[in-house]
N, C-alpha and C positions, 0 to 999 in steps of 0.2 A: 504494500500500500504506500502510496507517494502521494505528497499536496506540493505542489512545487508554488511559491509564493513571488509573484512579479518582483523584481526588484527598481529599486529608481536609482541604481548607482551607477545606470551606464556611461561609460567612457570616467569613471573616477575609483581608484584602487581602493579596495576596499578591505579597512583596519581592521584584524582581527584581534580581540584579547581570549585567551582563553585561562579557565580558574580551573584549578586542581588543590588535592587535599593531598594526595599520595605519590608514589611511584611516577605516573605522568608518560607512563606508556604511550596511552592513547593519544598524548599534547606531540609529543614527540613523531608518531604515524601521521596527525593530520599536519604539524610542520613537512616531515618527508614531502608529502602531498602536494604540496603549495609552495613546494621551495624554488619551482622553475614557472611559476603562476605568474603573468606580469598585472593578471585585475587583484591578486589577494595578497596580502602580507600579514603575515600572522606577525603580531605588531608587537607585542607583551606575554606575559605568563604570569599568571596570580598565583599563590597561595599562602595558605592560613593556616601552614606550618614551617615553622623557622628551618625544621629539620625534612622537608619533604623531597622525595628526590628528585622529583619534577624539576627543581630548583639546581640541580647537577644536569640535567637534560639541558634546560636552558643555555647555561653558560655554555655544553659543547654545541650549542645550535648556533650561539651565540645570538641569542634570542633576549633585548632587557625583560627583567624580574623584578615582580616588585611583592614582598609579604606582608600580610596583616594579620591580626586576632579577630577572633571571633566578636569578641567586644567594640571592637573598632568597627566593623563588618554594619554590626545590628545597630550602633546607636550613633557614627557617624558619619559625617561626608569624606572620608580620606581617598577611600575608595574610587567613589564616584569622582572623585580631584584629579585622582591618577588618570583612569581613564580616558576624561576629557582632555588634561594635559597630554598624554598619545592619540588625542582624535580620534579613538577607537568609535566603529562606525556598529561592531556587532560581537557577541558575546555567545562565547561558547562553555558549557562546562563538562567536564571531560574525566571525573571521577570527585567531582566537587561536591564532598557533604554537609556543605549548611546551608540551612532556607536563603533564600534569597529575598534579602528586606523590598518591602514595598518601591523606599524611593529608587531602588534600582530597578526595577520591574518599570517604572511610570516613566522613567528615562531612557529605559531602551525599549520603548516597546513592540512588541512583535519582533525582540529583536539579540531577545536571549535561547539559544537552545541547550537541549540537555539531553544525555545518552542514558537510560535505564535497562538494566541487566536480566529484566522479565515482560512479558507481555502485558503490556499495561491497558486495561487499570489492574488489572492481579497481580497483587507483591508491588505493589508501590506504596509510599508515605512513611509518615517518621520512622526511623530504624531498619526500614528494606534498603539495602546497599549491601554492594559486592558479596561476600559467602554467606552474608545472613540469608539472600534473596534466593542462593543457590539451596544451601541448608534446607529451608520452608520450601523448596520447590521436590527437593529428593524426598522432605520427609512426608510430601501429600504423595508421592509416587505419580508427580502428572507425568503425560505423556511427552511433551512439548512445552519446550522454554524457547527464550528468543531475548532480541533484542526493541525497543523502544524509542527514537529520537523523538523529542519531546518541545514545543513550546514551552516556556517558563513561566507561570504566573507566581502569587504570593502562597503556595500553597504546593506540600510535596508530591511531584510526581500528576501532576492534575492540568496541566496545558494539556492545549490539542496537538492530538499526536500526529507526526508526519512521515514518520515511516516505521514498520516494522518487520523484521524478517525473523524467521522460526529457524527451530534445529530439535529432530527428533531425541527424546532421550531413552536409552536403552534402559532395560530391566536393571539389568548390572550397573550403571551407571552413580559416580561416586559424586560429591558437592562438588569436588577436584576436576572430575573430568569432564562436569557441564561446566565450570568455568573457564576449562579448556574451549571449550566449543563456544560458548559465550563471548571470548575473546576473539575468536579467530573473525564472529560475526560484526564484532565491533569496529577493528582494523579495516576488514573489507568494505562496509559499508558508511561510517559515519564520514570519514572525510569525500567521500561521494556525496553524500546527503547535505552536506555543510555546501557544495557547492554547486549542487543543485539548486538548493534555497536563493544563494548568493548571487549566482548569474544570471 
């Protein structure tokens, strides 16, 4: 399922930030992505861990970085300072686990997305991320997991969703090895979907 969203940024390169909490796999894939792209430039990388490793991806992408708290996040504008100081045009997040405050939402709108590690709406909202999502998913024994790109509203995991793609899970099948296959779904399609949206 695809909603491909008009853009109005023809003929002007368009800034990406992306936010991560952890590792930064996926920041790292959609950088690859976009590295020979002359309309996207993945322009920034957030996170809201000092110690996150996203934050060592960065520096070899040679990618600026910029971290904050949680507390910073929810109750000021630092955030939103940065951003606008890089002209960031669209916002991605990319393994990023905190809600996303209102005034950010009003600022970018229609103009934040988000990657979810289940068929959504099942196993989304506070506390479903990465092996908790996969855990509840082996321990109901479904059939079928997948993946989620997601609009952003102020509310987890509840924008309208823009693309999903599935992956069968076996009988045998461990939390381990559907986030095997969870991943591999991630790679392949989110930085597709990011610029599909985009162009």
């Amino acid at each position: 399922m695809m909603r491909k969203k008009p853009s109005s940024n023809i003929n002007k390169i368009i800034r990406i930030a992306i936010f991560a909490s952890g590792s930064g796999s996926n920041a790292e894939n959609i950088a690859d992505y976009f590295k020979d792209n002359t309309e996207v430039d993945i322009a920034l990388i957030l996170a809201n861990k000092p110690d996150a490793y996203v934050l060592e991806r960065a520096k070899k992408l040679d990618i600026p970085s910029f971290v904050f708290s949680g507390k910073e996040f929810r109750s000021s504008e630092i955030v939103l300072d940065k951003l606008r100081e890089n002209k960031i045009d669209f916002v991605v997040l990319a393994g990023f686990m905190l809600l996303v405050p209102k005034y950010l939402v009003e600022a970018f709108p229609d103009k934040i997305i988000n990657i979810h590690p289940a068929l959504l709406p099942h196993y989304g909202g506070k506390g479903m991320f990465g092996d908790n999502v996969h855990k509840a998913v082996i321990a109901n024994k479904e059939i079928k997991s997948g993946i989620s790109i997601h609009y952003v509203n102020e509310r987890y995991d509840e924008g309208n969703i823009i693309f999903q793609a599935e992956t069968l899970i076996e009988s045998d099948d461990t939390a381990e090895d559907l986030a095997t296959k969870i991943h591999a779904l991630e790679y392949k399609h989110f930085p597709r979907v990011i610029e599909e949206v985009l162009i």
